[in-house]
PDB file of N, CA, C and O in Angstrom:
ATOM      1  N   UNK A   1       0.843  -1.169   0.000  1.00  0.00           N
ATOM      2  CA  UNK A   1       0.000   0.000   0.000  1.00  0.00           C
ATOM      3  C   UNK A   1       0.894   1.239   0.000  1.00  0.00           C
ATOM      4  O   UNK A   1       1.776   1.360   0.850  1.00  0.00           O
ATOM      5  N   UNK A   2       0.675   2.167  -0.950  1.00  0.00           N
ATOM      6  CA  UNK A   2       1.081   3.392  -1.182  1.00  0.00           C
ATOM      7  C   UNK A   2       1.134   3.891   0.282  1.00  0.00           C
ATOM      8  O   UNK A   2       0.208   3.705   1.071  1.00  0.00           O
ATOM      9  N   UNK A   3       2.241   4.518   0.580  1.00  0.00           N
ATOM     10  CA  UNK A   3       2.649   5.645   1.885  1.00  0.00           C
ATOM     11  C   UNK A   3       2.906   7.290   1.438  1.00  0.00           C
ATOM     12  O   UNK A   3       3.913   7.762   0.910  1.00  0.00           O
ATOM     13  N   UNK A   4       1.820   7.893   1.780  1.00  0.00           N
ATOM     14  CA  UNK A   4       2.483   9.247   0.854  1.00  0.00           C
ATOM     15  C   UNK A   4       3.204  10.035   2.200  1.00  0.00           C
ATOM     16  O   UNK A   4       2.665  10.551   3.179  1.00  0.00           O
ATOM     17  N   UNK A   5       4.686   9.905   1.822  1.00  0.00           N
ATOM     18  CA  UNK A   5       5.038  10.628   3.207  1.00  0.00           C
ATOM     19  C   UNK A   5       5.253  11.671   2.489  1.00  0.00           C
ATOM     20  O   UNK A   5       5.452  11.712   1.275  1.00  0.00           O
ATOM     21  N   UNK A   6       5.189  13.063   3.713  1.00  0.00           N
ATOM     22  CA  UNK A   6       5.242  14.108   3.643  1.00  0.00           C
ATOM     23  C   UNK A   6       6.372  14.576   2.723  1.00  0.00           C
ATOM     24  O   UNK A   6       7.387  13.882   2.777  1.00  0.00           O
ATOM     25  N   UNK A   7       6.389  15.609   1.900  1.00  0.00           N
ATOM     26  CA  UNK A   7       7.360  16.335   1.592  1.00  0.00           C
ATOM     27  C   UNK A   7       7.358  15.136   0.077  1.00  0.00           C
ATOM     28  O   UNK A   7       8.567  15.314  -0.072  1.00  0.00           O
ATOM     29  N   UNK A   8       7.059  14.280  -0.913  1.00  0.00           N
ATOM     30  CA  UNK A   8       6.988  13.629  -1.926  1.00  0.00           C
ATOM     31  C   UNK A   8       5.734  13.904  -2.567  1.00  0.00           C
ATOM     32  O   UNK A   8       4.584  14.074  -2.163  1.00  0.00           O
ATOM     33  N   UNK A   9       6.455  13.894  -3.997  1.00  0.00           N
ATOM     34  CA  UNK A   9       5.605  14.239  -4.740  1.00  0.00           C
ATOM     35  C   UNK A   9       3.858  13.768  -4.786  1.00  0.00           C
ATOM     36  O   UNK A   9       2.837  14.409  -5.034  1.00  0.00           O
ATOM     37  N   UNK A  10       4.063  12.644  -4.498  1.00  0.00           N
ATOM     38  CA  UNK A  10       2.419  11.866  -4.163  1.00  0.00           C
ATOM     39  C   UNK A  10       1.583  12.411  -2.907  1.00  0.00           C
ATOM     40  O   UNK A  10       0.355  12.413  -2.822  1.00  0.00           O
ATOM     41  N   UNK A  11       2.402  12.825  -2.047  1.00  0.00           N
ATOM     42  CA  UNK A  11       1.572  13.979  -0.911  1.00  0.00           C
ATOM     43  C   UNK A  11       1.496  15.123  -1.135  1.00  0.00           C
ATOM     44  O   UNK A  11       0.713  15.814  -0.482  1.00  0.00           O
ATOM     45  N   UNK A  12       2.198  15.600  -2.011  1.00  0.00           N
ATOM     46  CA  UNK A  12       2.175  17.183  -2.230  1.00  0.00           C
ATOM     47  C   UNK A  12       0.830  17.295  -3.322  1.00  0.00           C
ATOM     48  O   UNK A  12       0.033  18.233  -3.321  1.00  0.00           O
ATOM     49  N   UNK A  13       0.774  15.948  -4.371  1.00  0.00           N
ATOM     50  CA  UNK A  13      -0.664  16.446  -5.264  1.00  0.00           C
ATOM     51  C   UNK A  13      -1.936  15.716  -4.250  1.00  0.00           C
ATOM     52  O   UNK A  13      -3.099  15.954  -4.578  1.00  0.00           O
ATOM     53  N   UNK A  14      -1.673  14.828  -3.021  1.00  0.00           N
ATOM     54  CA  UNK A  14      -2.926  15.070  -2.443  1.00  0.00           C
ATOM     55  C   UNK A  14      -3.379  16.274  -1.476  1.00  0.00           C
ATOM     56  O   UNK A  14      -4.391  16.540  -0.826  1.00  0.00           O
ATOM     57  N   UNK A  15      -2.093  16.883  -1.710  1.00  0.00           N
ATOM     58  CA  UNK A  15      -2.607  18.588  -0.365  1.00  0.00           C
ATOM     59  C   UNK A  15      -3.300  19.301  -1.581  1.00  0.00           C
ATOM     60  O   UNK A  15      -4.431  19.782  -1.509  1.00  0.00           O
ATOM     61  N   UNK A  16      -2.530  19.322  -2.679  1.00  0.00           N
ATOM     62  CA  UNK A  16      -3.166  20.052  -3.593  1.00  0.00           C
ATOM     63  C   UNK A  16      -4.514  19.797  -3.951  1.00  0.00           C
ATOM     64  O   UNK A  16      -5.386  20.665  -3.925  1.00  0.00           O
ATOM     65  N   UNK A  17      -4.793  17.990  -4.464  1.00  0.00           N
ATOM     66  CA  UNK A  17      -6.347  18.190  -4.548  1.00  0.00           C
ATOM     67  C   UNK A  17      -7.005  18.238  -3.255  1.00  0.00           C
ATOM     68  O   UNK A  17      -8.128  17.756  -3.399  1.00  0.00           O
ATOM     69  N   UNK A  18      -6.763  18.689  -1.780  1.00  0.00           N
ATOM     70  CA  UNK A  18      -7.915  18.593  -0.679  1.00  0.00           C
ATOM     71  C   UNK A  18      -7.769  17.240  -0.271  1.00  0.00           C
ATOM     72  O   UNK A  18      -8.352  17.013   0.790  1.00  0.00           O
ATOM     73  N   UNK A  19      -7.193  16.292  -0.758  1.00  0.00           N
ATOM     74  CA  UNK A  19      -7.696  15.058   0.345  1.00  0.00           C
ATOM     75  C   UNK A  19      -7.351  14.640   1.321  1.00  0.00           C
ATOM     76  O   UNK A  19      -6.182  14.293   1.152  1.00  0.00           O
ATOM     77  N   UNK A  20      -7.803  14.344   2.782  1.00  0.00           N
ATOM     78  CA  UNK A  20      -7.981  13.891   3.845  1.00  0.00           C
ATOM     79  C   UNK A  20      -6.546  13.236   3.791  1.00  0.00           C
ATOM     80  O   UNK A  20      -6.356  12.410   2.898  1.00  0.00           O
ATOM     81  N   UNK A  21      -5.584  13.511   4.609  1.00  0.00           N
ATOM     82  CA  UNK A  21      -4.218  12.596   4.635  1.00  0.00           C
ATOM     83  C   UNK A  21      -3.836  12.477   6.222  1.00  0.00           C
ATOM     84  O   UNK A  21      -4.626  13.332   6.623  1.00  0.00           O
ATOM     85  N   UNK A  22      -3.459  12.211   6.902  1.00  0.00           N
ATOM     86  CA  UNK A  22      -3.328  11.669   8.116  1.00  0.00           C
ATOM     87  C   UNK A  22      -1.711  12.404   8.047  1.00  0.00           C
ATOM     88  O   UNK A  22      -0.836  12.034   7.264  1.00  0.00           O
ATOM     89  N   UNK A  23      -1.592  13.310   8.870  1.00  0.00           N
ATOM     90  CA  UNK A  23      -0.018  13.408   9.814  1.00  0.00           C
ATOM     91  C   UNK A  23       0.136  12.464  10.985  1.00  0.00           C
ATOM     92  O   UNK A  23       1.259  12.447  11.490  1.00  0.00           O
ATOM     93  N   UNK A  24      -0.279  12.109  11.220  1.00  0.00           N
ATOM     94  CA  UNK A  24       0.461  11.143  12.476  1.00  0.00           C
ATOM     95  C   UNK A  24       1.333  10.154  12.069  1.00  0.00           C
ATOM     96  O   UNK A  24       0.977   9.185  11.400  1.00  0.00           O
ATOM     97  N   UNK A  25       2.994  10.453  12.624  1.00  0.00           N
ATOM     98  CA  UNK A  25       3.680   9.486  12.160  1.00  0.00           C
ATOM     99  C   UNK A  25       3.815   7.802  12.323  1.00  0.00           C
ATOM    100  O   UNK A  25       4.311   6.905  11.642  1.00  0.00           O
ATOM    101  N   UNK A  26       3.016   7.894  13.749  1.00  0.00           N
ATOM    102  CA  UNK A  26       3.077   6.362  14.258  1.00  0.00           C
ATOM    103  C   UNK A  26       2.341   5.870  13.228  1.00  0.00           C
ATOM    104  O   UNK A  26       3.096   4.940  12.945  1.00  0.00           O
ATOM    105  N   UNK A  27       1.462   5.776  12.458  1.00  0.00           N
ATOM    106  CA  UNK A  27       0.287   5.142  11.331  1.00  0.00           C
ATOM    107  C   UNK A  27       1.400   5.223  10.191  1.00  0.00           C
ATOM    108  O   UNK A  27       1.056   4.450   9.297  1.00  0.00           O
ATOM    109  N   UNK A  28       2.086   5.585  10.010  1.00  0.00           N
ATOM    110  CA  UNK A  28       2.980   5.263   8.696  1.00  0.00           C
ATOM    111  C   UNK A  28       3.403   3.970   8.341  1.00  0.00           C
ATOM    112  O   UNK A  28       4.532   3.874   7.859  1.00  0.00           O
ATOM    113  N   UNK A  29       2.478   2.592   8.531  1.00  0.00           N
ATOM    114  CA  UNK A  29       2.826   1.593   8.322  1.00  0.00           C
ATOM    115  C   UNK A  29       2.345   0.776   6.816  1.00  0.00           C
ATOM    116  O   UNK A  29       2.491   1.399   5.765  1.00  0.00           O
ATOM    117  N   UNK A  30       1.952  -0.192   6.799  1.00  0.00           N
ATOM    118  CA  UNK A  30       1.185  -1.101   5.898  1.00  0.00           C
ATOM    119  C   UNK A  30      -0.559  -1.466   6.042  1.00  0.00           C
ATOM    120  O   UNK A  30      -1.393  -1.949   5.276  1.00  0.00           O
ATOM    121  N   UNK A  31      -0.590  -0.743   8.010  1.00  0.00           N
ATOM    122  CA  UNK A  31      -1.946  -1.183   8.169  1.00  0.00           C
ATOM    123  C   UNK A  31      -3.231  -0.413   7.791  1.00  0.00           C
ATOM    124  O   UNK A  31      -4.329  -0.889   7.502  1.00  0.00           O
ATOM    125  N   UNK A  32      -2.730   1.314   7.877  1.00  0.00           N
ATOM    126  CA  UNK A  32      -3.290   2.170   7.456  1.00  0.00           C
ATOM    127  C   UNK A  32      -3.649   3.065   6.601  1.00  0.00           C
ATOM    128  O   UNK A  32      -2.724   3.719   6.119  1.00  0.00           O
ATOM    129  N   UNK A  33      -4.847   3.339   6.208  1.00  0.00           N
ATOM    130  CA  UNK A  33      -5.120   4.178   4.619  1.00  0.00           C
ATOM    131  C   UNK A  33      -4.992   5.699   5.637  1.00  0.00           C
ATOM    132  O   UNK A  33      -5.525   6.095   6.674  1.00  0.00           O
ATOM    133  N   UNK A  34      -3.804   6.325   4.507  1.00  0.00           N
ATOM    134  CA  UNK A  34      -3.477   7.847   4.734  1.00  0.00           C
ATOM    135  C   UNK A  34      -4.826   8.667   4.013  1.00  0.00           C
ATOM    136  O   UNK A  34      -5.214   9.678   4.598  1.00  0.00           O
ATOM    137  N   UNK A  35      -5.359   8.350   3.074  1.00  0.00           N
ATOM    138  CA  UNK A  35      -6.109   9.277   2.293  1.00  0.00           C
ATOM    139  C   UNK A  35      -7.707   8.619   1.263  1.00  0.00           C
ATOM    140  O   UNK A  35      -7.817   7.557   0.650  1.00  0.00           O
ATOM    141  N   UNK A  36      -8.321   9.302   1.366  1.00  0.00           N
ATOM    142  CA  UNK A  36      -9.348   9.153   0.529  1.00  0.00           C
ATOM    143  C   UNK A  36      -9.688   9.182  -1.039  1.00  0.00           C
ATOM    144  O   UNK A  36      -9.637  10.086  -1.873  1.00  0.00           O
ATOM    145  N   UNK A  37     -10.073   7.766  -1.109  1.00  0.00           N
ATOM    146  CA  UNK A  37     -10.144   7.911  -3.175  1.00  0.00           C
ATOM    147  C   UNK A  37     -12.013   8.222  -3.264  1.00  0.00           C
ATOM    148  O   UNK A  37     -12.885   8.153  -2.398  1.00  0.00           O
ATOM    149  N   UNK A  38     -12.052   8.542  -4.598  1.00  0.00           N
ATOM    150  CA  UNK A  38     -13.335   8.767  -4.798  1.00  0.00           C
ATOM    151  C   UNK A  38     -13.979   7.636  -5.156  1.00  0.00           C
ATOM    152  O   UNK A  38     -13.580   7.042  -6.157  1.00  0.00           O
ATOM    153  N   UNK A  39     -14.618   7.346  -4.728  1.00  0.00           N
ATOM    154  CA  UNK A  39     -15.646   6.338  -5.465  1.00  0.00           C
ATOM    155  C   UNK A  39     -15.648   4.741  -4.250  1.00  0.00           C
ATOM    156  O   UNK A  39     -16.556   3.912  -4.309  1.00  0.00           O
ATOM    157  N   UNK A  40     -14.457   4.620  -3.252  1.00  0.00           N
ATOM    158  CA  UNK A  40     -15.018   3.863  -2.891  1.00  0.00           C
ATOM    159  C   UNK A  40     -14.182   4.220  -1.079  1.00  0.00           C
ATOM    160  O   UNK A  40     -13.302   5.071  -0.950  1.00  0.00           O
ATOM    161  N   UNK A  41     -14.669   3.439   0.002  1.00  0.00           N
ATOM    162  CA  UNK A  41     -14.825   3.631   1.683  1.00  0.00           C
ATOM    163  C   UNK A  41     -13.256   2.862   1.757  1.00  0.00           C
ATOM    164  O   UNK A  41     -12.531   2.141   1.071  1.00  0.00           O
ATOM    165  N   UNK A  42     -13.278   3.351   2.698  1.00  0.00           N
ATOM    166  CA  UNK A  42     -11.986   2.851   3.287  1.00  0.00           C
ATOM    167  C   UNK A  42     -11.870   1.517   3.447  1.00  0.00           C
ATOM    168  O   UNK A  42     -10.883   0.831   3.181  1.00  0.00           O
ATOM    169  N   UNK A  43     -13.046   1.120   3.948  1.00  0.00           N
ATOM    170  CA  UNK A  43     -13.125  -0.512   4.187  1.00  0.00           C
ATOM    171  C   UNK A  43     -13.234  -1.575   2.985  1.00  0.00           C
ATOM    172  O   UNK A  43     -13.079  -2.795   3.034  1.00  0.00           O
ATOM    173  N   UNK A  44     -13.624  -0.544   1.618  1.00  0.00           N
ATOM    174  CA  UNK A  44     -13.631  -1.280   0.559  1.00  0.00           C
ATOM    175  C   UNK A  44     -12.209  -1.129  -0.308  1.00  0.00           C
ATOM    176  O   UNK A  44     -11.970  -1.749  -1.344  1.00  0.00           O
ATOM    177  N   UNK A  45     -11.510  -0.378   0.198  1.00  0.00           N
ATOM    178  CA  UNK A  45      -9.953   0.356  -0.750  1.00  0.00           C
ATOM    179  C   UNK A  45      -9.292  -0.815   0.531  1.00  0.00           C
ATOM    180  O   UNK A  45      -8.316  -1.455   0.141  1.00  0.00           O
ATOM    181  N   UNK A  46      -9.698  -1.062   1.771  1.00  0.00           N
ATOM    182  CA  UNK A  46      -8.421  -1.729   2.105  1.00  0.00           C
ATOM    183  C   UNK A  46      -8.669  -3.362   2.056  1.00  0.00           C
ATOM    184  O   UNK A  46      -7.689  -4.106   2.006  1.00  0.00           O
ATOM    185  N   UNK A  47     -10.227  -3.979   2.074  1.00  0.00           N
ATOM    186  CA  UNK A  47     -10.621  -5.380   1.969  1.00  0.00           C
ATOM    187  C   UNK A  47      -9.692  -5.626   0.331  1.00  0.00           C
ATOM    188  O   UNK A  47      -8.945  -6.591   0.167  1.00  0.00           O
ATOM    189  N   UNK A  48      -9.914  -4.654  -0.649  1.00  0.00           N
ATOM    190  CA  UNK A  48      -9.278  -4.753  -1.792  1.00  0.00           C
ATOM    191  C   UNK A  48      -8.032  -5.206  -1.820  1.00  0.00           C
ATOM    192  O   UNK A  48      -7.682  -6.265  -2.340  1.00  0.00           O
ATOM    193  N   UNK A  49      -7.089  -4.146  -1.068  1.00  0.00           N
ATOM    194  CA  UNK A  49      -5.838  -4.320  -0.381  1.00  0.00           C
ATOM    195  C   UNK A  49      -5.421  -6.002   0.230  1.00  0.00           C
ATOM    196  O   UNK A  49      -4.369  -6.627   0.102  1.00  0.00           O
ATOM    197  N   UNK A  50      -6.161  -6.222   0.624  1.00  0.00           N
ATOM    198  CA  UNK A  50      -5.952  -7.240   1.289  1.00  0.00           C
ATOM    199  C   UNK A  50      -5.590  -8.495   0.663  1.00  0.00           C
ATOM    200  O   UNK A  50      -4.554  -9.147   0.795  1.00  0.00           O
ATOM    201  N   UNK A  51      -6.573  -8.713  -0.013  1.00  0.00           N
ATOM    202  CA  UNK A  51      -7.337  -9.883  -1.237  1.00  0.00           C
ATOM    203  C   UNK A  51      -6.154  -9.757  -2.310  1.00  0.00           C
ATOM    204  O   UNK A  51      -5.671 -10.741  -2.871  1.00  0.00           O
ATOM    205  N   UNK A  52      -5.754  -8.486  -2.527  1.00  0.00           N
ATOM    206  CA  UNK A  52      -4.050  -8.432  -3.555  1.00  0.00           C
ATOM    207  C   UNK A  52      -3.204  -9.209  -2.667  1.00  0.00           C
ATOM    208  O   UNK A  52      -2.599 -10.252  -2.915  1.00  0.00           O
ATOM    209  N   UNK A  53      -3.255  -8.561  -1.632  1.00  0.00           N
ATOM    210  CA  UNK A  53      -2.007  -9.340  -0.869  1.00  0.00           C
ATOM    211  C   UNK A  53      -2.166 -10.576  -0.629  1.00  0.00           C
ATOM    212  O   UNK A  53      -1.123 -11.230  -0.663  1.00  0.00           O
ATOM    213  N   UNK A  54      -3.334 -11.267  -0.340  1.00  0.00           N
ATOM    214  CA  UNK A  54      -2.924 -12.703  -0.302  1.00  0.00           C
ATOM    215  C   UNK A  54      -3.251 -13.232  -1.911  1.00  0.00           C
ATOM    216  O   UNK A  54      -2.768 -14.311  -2.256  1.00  0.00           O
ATOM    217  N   UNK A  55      -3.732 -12.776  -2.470  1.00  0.00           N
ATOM    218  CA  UNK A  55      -3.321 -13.689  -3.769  1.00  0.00           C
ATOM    219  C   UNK A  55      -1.918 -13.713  -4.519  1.00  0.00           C
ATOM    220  O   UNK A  55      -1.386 -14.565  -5.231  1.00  0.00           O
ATOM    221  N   UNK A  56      -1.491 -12.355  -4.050  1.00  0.00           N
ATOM    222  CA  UNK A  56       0.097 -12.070  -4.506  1.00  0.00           C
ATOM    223  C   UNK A  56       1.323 -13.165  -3.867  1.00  0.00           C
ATOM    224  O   UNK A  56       2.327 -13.627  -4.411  1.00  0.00           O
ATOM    225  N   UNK A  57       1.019 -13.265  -3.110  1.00  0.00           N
ATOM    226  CA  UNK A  57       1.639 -13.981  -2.180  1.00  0.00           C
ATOM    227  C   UNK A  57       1.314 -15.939  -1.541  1.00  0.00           C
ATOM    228  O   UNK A  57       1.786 -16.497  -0.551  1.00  0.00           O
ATOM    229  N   UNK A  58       0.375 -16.472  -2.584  1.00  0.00           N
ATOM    230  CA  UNK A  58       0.012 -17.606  -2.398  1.00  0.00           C
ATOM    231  C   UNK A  58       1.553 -18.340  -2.960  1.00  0.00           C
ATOM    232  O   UNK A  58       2.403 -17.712  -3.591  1.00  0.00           O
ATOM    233  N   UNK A  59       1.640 -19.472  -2.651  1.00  0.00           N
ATOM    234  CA  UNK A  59       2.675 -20.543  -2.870  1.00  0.00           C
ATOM    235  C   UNK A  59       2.986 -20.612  -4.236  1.00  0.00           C
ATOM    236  O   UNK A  59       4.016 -20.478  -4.897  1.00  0.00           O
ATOM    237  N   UNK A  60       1.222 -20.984  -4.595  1.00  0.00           N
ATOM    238  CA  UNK A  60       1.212 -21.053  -6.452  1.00  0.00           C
ATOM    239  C   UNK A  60       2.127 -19.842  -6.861  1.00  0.00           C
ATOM    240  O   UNK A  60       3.294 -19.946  -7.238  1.00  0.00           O
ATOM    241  N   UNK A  61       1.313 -18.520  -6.707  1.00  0.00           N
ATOM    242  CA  UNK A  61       1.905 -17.212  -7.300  1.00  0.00           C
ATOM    243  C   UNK A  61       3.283 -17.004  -7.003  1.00  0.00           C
ATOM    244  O   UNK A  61       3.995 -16.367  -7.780  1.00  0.00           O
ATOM    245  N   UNK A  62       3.625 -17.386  -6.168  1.00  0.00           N
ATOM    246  CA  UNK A  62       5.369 -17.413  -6.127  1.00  0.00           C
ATOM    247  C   UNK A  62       5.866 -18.221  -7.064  1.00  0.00           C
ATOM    248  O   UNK A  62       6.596 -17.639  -7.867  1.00  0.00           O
ATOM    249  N   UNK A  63       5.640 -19.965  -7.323  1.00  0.00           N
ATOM    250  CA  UNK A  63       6.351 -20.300  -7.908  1.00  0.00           C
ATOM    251  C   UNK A  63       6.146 -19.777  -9.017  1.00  0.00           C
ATOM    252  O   UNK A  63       7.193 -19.491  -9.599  1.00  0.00           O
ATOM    253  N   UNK A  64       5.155 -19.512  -9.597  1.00  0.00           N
ATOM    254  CA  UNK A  64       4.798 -19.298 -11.186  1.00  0.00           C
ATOM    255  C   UNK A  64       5.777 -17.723 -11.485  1.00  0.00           C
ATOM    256  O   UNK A  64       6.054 -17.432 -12.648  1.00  0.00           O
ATOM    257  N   UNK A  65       6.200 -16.869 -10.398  1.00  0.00           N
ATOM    258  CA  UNK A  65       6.775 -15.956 -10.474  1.00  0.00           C
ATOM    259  C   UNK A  65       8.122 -15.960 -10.537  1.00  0.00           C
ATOM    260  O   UNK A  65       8.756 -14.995 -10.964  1.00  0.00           O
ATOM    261  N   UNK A  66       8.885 -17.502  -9.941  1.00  0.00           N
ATOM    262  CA  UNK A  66      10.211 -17.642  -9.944  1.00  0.00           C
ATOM    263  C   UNK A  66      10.279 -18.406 -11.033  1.00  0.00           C
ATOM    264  O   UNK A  66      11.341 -19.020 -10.923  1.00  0.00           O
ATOM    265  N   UNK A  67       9.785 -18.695 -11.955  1.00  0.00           N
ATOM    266  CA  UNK A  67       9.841 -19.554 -12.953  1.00  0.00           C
ATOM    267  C   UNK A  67      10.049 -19.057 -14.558  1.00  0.00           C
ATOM    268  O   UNK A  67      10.097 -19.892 -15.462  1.00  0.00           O
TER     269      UNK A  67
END
C-alpha cells in the first residue's frame, strides 16, 4: 500500500487536490489508509488491499513468479 510521506511528490498532489491525509507518524505503516479515493470507503480500498495481498503472495503465485 502506497505511503504518501510528507514532503513527496504523491503527498504534495494530495494537499493540492484537498484530500484527507493523516499526519500522524506512528500510522505510517502497511496497516493504514493515509487518504481518501473517490468512489469507494476505506473498508472497501483496504478489503481490496488485502485480497491483492494474499493472492500475490500464495505458494502457487510465487512459484509461477520464480519460474
Amino acid at each position: 500500500m502506497m505511503i504518501p510521506y510528507p514532503g513527496i511528490i504523491n503527498w504534495l498532489e494530495m494537499m493540492r487536490r484537498k484530500q484527507d491525509i493523516s499526519f500522524d507518524g506512528d500510522k505510517y505503516d502497511q496497516a493504514y489508509i493515509f487518504f481518501k479515493l473517490a468512489g469507494l470507503s476505506a473498508d472497501q480500498f483496504y478489503r481490496g488491499y488485502l485480497d491483492t495481498f494474499d493472492r500475490f503472495y500464495t505458494l502457487l503465485s510465487i512459484i509461477r513468479r520464480s519460474t
